[in-house]
N, C-alpha and C positions, 0 to 999 in steps of 0.2 A: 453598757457603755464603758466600764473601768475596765471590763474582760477584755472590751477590741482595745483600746489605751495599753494596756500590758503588753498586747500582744503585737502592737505597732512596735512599742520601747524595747521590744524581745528581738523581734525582726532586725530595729536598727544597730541594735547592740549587736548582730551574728554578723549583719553587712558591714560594721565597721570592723570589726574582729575581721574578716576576711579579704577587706580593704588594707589592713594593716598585717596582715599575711603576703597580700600580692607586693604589696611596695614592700615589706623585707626582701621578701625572694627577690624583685625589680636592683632592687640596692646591692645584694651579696650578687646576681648576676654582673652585674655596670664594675662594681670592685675586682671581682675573679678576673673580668675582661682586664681590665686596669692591671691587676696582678699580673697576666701573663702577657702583656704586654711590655710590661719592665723588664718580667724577668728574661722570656723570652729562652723558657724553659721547662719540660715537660718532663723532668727528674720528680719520682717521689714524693722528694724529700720535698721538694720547689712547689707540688701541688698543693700536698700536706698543709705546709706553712701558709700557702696563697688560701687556702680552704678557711683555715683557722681562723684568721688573720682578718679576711673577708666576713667571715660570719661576728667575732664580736663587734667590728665594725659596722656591721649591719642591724647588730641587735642596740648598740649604742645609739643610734643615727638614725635608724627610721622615723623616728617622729619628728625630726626636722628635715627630713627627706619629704615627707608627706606637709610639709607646711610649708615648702620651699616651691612645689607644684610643677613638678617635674612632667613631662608628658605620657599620657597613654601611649605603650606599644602596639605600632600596628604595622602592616609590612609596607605601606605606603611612606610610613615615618620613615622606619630604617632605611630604604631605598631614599630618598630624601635626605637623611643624616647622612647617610654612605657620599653621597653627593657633592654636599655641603661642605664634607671633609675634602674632598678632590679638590673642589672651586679653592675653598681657603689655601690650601697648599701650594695653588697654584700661582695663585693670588701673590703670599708670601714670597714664589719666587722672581715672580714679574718686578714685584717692588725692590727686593734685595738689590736684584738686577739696575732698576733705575735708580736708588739711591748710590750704590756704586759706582755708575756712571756720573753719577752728578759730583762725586766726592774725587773721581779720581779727573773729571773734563776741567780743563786750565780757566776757566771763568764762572766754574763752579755754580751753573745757572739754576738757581734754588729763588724763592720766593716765599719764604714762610710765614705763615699767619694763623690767624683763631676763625673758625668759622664754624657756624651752626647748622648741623644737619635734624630732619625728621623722619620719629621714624612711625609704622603703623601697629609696633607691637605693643600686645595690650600688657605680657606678663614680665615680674619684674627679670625674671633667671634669662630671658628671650632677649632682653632689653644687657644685660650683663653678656650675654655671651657673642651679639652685636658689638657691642662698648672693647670686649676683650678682640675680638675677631678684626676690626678695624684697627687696635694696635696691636696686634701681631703681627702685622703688614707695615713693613721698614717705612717711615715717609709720614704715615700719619701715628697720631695718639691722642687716645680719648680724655679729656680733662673730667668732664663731667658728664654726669646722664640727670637731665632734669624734665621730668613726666616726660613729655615725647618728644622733647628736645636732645642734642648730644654736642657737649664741647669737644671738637676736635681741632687739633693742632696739625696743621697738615702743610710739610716740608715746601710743597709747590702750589700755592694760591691759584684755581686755574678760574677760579667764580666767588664771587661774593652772595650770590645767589641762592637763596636756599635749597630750592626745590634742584637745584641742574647739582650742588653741589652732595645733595643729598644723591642723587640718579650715581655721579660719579665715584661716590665712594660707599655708600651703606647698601643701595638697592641690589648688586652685586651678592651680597651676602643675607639679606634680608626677606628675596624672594624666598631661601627654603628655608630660613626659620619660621616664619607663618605657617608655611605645611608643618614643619615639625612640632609646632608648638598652637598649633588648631586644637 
C-alpha cells in the first residue's frame, strides 16, 4: 500500500514538473511573440536580447502564469484568438468612428449612463480581458467586474435592459472567449 502511495506522489511530482516545463515554454513562447512584435525586428542582436529577456522573464513568472490559468493551446484556440483579435480591431474602429462623429455632429447626440451587462464566463483572466476589450472600444468603459456582472459606462444609453444591453455590447466579443478559454 505505501509502495503504490510513493509511486502515485512520484508520478504527481514528474506530471507537475512537466506541467511547469510546458507553461515555461507556453510564457517564453506568448513573450518572444510580444518581443517581436515591438520590436519588429529580426537583427541578431534584437533576437539575442528578445531570447534573453523572454527567458528570465519566463523563469520569474511561471508560477504566477500557472495560477493565473491561462488556456491550453490548441489550433481551434488560436484560429479563435486570431479571430477575436480582427472582431476587436474592428470593433475599435467602428466606435472611434462613431464617437468622432458624435464629438464633431453640431447637437452632439450622446446619451451617457451606467449600465449593467452579463456575462457567461466562468475564469477570472476571460472575465479581465472582456472588462479590457469593451474599453478599448471609444464610447464604452468598464467600471467594475463583479462575479458575472460588469459596470459599464457607455457614451450612448441605447437600453436599460440587461440582457439586449449585454447582446449590444459584450456578446460581440464574448462569443470567442468561451472557445478561447474552454
Amino acid at each position: 500500500m505505501t509502495n503504490r502511495l510513493s509511486k502515485r506522489n512520484s508520478m504527481k511530482k514528474k506530471q507537475s514538473g512537466i506541467h511547469s516545463i510546458i507553461y515555461l515554454i507556453y510564457l517564453f513562447v506568448i513573450l518572444m511573440v510580444i518581443w517581436m512584435t515591438l520590436t519588429l525586428s529580426f537583427e541578431k542582436q534584437e533576437l539575442f536580447t528578445g531570447i534573453i529577456v523572454s527567458f528570465i522573464l519566463s523563469l520569474t513568472l511561471y508560477s504566477t502564469f500557472q495560477i493565473i490559468g491561462f488556456p491550453k493551446v490548441t489550433v481551434k484556440k488560436i484560429i479563435f484568438l486570431c479571430i477575436y483579435i480582427i472582431i476587436l480591431f474592428k470593433e475599435i474602429i467602428i466606435a472611434n468612428l462613431d464617437v468622432a462623429y458624435r464629438v464633431i455632429h453640431p447637437k452632439m447626440p450622446i446619451k451617457p449612463g451606467i449600465i449593467i451587462i452579463k456575462t457567461e464566463l466562468k475564469q477570472d483572466l476571460a472575465k479581465m480581458i472582456l472588462a479590457n476589450s469593451i474599453t478599448l472600444t471609444p464610447g464604452t468603459f468598464t467600471l467594475d467586474i463583479d462575479d458575472d456582472k460588469l459596470l459599464i459606462h457607455w457614451i450612448n444609453v441605447k437600453t436599460d435592459n440587461i440582457e439586449e444591453a449585454t447582446k449590444i455590447i459584450g456578446a460581440r466579443f464574448e462569443k470567442y472567449l468561451k472557445v478561447i478559454f474552454a
